[in-house]
VEXDREN-2710 file (C-alpha; in Angstrom, 1 decimal):
% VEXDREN-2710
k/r/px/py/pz
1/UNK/-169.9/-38.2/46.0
2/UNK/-172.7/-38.3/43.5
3/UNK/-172.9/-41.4/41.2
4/UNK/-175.1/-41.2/38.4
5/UNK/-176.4/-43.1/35.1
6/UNK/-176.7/-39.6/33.0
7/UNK/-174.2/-39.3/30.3
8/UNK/-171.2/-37.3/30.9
9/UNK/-171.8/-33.7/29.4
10/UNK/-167.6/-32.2/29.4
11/UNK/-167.9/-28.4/30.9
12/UNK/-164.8/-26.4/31.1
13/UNK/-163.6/-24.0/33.6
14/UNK/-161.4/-20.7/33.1
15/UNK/-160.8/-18.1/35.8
16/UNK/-163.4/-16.7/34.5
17/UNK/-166.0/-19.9/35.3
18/UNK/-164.0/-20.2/38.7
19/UNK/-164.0/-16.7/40.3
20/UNK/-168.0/-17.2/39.9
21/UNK/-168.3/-20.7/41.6
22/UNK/-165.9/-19.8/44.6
23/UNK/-168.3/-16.5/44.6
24/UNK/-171.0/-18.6/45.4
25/UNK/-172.5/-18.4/41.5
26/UNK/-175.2/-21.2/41.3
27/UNK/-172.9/-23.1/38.4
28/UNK/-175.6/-25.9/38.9
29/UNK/-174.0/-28.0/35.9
30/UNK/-170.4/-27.4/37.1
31/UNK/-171.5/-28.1/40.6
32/UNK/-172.9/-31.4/39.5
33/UNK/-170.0/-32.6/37.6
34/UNK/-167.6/-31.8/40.4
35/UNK/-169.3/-33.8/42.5
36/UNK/-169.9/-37.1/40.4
37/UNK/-167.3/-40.1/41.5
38/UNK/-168.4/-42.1/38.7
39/UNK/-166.0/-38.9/36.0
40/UNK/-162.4/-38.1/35.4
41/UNK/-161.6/-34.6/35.4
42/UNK/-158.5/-33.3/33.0
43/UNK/-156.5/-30.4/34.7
44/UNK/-153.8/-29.1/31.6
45/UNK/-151.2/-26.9/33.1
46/UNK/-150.4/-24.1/30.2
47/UNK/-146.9/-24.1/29.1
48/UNK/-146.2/-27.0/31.9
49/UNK/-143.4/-28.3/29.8
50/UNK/-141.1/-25.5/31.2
51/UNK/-141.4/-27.6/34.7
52/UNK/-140.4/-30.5/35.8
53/UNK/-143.2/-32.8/36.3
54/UNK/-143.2/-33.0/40.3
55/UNK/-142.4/-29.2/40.9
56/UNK/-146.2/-28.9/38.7
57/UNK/-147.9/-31.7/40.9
58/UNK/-146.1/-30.3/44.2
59/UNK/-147.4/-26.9/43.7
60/UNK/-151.2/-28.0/42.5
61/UNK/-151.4/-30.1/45.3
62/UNK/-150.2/-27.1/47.8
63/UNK/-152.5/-25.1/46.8
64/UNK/-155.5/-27.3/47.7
65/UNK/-154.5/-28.5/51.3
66/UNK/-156.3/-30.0/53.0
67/UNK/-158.2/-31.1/50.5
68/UNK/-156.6/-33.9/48.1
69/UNK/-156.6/-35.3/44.5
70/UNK/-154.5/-37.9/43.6
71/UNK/-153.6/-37.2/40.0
72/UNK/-152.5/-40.0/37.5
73/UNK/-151.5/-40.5/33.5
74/UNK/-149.4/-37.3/33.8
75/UNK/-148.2/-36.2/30.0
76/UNK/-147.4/-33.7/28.0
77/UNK/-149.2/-32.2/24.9
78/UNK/-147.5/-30.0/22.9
79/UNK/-145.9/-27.1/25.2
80/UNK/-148.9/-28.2/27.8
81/UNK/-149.5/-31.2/30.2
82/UNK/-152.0/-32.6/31.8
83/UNK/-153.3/-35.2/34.3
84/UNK/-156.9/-37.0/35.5
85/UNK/-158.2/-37.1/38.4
86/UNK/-161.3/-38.0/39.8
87/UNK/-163.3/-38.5/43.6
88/UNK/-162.1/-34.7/44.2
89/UNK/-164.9/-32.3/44.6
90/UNK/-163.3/-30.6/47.7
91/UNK/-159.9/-30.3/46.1
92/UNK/-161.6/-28.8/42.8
93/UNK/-163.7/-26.5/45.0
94/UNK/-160.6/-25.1/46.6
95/UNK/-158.5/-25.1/43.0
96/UNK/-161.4/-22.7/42.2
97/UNK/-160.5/-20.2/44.9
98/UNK/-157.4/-19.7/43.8
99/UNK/-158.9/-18.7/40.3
100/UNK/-156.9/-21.4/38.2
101/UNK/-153.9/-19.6/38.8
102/UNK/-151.2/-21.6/41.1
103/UNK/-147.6/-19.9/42.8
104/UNK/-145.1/-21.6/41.3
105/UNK/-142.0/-21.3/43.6
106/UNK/-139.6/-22.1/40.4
107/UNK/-140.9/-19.8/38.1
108/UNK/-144.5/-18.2/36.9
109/UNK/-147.2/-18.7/38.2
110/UNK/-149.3/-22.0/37.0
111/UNK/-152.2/-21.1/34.5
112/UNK/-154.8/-24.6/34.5
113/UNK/-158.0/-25.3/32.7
114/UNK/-159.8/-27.7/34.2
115/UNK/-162.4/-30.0/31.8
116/UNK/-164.5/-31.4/34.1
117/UNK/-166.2/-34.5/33.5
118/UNK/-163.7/-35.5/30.5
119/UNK/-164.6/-39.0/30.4
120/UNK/-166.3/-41.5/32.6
121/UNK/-164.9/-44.1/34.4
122/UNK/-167.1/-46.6/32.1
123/UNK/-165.0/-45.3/29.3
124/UNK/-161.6/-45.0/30.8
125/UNK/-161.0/-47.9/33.3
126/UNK/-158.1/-47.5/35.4
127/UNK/-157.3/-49.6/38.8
128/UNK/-154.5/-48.2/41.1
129/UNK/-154.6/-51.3/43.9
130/UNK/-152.5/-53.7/41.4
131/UNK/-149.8/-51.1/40.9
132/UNK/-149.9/-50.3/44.5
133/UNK/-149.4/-53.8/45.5
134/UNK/-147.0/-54.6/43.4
135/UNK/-144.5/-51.4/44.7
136/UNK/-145.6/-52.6/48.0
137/UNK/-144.7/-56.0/47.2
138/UNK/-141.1/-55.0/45.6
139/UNK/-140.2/-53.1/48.9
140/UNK/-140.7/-55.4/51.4
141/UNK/-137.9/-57.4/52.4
142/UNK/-139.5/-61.0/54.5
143/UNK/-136.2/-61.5/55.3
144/UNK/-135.6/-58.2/58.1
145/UNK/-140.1/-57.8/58.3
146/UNK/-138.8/-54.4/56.8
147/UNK/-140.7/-52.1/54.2
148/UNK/-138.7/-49.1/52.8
149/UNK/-141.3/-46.6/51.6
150/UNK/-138.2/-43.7/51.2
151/UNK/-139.4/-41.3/48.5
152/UNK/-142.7/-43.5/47.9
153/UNK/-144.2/-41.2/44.7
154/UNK/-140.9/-41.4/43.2
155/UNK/-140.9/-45.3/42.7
156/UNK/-140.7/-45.3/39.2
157/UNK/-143.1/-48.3/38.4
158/UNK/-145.8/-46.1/39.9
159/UNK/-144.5/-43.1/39.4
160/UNK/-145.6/-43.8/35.8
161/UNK/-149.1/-43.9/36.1
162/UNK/-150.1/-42.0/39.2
163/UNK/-148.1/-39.6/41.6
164/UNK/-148.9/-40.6/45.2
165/UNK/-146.9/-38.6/47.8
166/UNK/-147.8/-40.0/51.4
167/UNK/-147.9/-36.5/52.5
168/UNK/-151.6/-36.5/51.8
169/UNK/-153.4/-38.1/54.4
170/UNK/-155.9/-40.2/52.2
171/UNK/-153.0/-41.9/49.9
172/UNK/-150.9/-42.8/53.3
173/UNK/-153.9/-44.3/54.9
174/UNK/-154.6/-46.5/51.5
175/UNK/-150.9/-47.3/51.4
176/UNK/-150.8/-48.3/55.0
177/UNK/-154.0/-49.9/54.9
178/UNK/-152.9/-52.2/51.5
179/UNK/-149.5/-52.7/53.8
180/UNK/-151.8/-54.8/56.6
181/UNK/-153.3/-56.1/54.3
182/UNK/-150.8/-57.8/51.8
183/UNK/-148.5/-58.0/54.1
184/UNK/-148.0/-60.2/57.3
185/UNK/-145.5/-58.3/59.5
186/UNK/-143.7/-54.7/59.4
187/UNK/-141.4/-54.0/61.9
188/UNK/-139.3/-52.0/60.5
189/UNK/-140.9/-48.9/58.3
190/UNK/-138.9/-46.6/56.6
191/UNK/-140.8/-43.4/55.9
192/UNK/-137.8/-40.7/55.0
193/UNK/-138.1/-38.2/52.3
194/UNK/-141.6/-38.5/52.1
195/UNK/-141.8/-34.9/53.3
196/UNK/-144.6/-35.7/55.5
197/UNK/-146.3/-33.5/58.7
198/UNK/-148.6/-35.6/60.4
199/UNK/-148.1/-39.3/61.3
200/UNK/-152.4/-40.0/61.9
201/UNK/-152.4/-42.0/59.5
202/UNK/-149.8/-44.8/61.5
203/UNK/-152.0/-44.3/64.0
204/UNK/-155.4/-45.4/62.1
205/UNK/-153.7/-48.2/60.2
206/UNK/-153.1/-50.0/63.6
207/UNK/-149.9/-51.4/62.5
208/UNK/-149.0/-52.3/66.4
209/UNK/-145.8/-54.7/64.8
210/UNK/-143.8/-52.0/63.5
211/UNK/-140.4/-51.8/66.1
212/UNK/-138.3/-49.6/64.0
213/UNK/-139.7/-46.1/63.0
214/UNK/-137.5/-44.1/60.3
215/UNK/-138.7/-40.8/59.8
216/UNK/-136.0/-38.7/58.5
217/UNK/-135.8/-35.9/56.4
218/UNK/-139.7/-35.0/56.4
219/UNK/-141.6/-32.2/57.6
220/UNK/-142.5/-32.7/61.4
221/UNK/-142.3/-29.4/63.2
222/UNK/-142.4/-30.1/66.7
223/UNK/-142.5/-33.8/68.6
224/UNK/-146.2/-33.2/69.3
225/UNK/-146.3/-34.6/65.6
226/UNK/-145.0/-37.9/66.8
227/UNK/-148.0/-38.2/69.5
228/UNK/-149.9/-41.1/66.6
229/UNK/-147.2/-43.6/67.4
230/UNK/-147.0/-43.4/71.3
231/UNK/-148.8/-46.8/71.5
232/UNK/-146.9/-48.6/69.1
233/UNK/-144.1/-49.9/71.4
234/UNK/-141.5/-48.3/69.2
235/UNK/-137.9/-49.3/70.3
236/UNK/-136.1/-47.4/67.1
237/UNK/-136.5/-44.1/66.2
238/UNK/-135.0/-41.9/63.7
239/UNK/-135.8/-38.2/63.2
240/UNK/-132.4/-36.6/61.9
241/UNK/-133.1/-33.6/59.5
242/UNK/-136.9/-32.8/60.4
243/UNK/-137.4/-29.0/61.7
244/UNK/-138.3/-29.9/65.0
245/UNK/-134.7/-31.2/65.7
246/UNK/-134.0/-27.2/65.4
247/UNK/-136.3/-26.7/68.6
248/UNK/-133.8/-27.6/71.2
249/UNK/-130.7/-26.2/72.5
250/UNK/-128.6/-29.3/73.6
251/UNK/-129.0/-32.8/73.0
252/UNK/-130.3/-33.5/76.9
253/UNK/-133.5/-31.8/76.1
254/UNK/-133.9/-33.4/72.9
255/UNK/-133.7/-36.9/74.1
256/UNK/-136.0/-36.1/76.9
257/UNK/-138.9/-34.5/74.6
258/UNK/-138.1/-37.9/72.6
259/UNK/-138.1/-40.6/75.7
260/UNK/-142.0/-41.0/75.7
261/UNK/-142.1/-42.3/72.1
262/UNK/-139.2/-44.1/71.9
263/UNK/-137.9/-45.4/75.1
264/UNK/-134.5/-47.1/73.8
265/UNK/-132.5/-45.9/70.7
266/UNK/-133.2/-42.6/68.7
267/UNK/-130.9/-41.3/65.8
268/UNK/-128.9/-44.3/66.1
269/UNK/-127.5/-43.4/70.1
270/UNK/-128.8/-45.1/73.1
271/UNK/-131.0/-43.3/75.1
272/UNK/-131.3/-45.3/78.0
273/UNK/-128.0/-46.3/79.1
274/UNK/-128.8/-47.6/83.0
275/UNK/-125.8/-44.9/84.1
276/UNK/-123.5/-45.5/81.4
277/UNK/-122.4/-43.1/78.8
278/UNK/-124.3/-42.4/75.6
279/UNK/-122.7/-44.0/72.7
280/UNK/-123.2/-44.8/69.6
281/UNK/-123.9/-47.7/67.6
282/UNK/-121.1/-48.6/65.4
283/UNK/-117.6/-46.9/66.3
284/UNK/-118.3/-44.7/62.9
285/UNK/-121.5/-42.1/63.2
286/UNK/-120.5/-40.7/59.9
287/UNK/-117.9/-40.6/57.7
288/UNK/-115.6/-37.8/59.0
289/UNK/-115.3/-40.2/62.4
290/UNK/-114.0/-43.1/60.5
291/UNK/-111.8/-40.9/58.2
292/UNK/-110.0/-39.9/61.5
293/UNK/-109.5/-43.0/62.4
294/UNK/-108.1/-43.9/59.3
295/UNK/-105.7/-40.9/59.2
296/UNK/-105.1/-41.7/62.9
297/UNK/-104.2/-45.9/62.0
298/UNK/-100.7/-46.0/60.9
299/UNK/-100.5/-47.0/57.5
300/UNK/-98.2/-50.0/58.3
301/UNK/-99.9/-50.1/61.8
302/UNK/-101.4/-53.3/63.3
303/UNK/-104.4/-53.7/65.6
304/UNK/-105.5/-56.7/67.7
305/UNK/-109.0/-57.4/69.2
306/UNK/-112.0/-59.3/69.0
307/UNK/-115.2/-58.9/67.2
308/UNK/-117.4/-61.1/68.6
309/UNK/-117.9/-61.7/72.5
310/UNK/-116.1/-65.0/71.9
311/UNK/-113.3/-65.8/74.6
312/UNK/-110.5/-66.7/72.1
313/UNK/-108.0/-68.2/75.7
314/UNK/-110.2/-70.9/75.4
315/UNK/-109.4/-71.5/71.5
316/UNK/-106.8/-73.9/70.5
317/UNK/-107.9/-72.9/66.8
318/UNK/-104.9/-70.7/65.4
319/UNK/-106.8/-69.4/62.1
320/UNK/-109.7/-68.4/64.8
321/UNK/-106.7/-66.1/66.6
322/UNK/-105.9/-65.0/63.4
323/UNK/-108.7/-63.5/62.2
324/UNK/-108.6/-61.0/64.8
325/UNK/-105.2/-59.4/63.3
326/UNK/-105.8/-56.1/61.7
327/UNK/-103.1/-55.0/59.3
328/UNK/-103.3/-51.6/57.4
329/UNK/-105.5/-48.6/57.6
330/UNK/-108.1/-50.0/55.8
331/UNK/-108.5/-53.1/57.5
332/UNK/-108.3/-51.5/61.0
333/UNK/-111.4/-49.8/60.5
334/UNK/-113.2/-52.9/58.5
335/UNK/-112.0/-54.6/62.1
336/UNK/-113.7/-51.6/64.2
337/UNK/-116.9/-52.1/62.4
338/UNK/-117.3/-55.2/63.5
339/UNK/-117.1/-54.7/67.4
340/UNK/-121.0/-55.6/68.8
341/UNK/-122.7/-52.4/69.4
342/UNK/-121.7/-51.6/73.4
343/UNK/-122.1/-48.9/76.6
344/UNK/-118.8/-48.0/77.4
345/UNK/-117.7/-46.6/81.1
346/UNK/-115.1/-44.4/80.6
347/UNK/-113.7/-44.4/83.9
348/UNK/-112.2/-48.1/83.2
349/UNK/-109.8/-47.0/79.6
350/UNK/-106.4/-47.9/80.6
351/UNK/-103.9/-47.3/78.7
352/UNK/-100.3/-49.0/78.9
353/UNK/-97.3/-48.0/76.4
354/UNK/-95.7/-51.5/76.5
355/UNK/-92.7/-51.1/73.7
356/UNK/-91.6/-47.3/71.8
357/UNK/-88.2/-47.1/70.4
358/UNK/-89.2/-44.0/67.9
359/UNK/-90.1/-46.6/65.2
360/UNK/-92.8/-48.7/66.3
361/UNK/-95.1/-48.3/68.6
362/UNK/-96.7/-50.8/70.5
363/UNK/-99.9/-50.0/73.7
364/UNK/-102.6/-52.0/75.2
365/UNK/-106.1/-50.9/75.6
366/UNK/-108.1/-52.6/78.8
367/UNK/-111.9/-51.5/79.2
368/UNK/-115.1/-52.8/80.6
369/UNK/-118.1/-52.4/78.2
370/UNK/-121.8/-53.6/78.5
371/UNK/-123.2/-55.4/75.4
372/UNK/-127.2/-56.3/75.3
373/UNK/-127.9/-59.6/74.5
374/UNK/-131.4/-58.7/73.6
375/UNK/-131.2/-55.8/72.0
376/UNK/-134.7/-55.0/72.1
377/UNK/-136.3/-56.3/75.3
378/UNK/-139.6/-56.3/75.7
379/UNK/-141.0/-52.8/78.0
380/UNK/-142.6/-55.3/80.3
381/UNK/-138.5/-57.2/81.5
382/UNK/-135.3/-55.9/82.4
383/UNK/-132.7/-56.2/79.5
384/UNK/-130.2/-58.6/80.0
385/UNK/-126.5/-57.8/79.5
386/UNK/-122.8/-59.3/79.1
387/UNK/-120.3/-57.5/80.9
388/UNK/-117.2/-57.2/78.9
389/UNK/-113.6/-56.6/79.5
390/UNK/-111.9/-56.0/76.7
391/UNK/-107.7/-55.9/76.0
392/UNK/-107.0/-54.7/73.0
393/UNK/-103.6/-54.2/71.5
394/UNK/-102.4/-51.8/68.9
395/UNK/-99.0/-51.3/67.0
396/UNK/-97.7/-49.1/64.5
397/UNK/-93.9/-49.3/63.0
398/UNK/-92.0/-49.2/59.9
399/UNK/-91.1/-53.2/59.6
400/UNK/-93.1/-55.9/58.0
401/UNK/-91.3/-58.4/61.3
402/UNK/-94.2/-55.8/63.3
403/UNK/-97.0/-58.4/61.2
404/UNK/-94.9/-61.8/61.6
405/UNK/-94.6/-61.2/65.4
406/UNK/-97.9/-61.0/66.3
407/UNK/-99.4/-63.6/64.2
408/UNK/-97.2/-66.2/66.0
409/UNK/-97.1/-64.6/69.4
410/UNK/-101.2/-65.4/69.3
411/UNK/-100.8/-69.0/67.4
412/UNK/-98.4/-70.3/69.7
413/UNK/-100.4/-68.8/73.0
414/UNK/-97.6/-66.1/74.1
415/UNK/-97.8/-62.6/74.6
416/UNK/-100.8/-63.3/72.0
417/UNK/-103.0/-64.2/74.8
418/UNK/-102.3/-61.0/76.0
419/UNK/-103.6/-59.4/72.9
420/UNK/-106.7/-61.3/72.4
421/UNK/-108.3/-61.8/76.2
422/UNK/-111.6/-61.3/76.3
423/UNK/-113.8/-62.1/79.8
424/UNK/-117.4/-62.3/79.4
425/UNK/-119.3/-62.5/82.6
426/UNK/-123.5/-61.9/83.2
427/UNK/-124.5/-58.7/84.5
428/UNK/-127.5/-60.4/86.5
429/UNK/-127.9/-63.4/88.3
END
């Protein structure tokens, strides 16, 4: 980029002026002003009040990839808008190629004017790194080391004053680069909706803290896109609703393109189990799972079980027993929710039908399940795990004595103890 002390001289470009500098015209005072860093450009949109301000900047910036320009101070004048830009030489070089006139995918095609070298950065002083900071700043959370970036150009403090998609390699660098920077630790970096293609720039900011990788909903095609963040020890990894999930015919194949960049859970399911079944991580994937469980639960019905690996036969407080009653529908699955996330082995459910007299219905549930104690272990250890077996006991009838009979069979240590045993033992030595 060219920086100079001559005064800024406007010049502005039709189609007209365009079709002759992308014909190779000499333009030499265009040329010039294209390339000067120290200007700000004005593109105006004709009739760009019709459009929604981020269908306009979507398109624009569509139409110049790869190249880039980071627009800002968006507005409308009259039936017309407008933005600035400025450090864009490439990106005005390729807006001249399409001769001023953009594909607008809602409507007619997008008629600019481009004034180029409308004022100079002397005259019209405008710093991005505050505003950047401060959205930066507002998203982290210290408390998880999480940053949720979801939608980033739609923040609407920034949003404001300059639209920023991350989809554009240069802005997601910067933004990265002010994350290391003004931030101690990331490890958990939410990215969804973002509708980006190529994760380089992770790979260039060196972030080598972030653990949990949430990608959904952008525009990766295949998993070769994901080839940036091989070395950066992810253990999380979410990529629901990206076109490459389309790619593969069963989940097996899936899993197995996905093992080499994230070795432990992806779209919320364990992917390395040590033999056990996959399962999920909460007892509700979505929320058709827990509505069947809730049209399953009987309305009056009445579940026992613990939600904690805490061995409540060696308890002698009663309210500590207590809390483990379920009673109703609603409560049932609040109860469910809170079971630690666990491998199950379904070759241990046994099921026992202890007490049916066509009003209430009363079974046991025994099964051996595998919690992780570390969740994430470290790629260099084995995890360790707690070996769990589980009795839970679940009734369902018509009478409120159902409720009254199992809070005091497990205060007073009778068939309560029944309901509530849990053994934990270690897995390993």
């Amino acid at each position: 980029m060219q920086r100079t002390n001559l005064p800024v001289v406007p010049v502005q470009l039709d189609s007209s002026i365009a079709i002759k500098i992308s014909m190779g015209g000499s333009m030499f005072q265009e040329r010039t002003l294209m390339g000067r860093s120290d200007v700000w450009h004005k593109v105006k949109i004709l009739k760009g009040t019709q459009y929604d301000k981020e269908t306009v900047l979507k398109a624009i910036l569509s139409a110049i990839e790869p190249a880039e320009m980071i627009p800002v101070k968006y507005q409308a004048s009259g039936e017309d808008t407008y933005f600035l830009a400025r450090n864009c030489a490439h990106a005005l070089d390729k807006l001249c190629k399409t001769n001023l006139i953009i594909k607008n995918p809602e409507g007619d095609p997008l008629i600019l004017i481009v004034t180029l070298g409308f004022a100079s950065t002397h005259d019209l002083k405008l710093n991005l790194q505050p505003l950047l900071l401060t959205a930066l700043t507002k998203k982290y959370n210290p408390n998880f080391k999480s940053l949720d970036l979801t939608e980033f150009h739609k923040d609407p403090d920034l949003s404001k004053t300059v639209y920023c998609p991350l989809f554009q390699q240069r802005t997601f660098c910067h933004v990265l680069k002010l994350t290391k920077t003004a931030i101690a630790t990331v490890e958990y970096l939410n990215l969804q909706k973002n509708e980006l293609f190529n994760l380089v720039p992770l790979e260039i900011s060196t972030k080598t803290t972030i653990k949990y990788l949430d990608l959904r909903h952008n525009n990766l095609i295949s998993m070769k896109a994901l080839s940036p963040i091989k070395n950066l020890c992810i253990t999380k990894l979410w990529l629901d609703g990206n076109p490459l999930c389309e790619n593969y015919s069963n989940s097996r194949q899936y899993i197995d393109s996905a093992l080499k960049y994230c070795p432990i859970q992806l779209d919320g399911v364990y992917i390395r189990t040590f033999g056990l079944p996959l399962t999920y991580v909460t007892y509700f994937k979505n929320e058709s799972r827990e509505e069947l469980v809730r049209n399953v639960a009987h309305k009056r019905g009445l579940a026992q079980f613990t939600a904690s690996n805490f061995n409540l036969l060696k308890s002698g407080d009663m309210n500590k027993k207590r809390q483990h009653i379920y009673y109703g529908q609603d409560n049932i699955v609040v109860g469910l929710k809170k079971l630690p996330n666990s491998y199950h082995e379904k070759s241990s459910f046994m099921w026992d039908l202890m007490y049916d007299d066509g009003k209430c219905l009363d079974h046991l549930c025994n099964e051996n399940a595998r919690t992780n104690i570390d969740e994430f272990p470290d790629s260099q250890r084995d995890p360790q795990w707690t070996v769990i077996q589980r009795k839970t006991r679940f009734r369902a009838g018509g009478c409120e004595s159902v409720k009254k009979d199992s809070e005091m069979a497990a205060g007073r240590g009778g068939a309560g103890r029944l309901l509530t045993e849990v053994e934990c033992v270690p897995a390993y030595a």
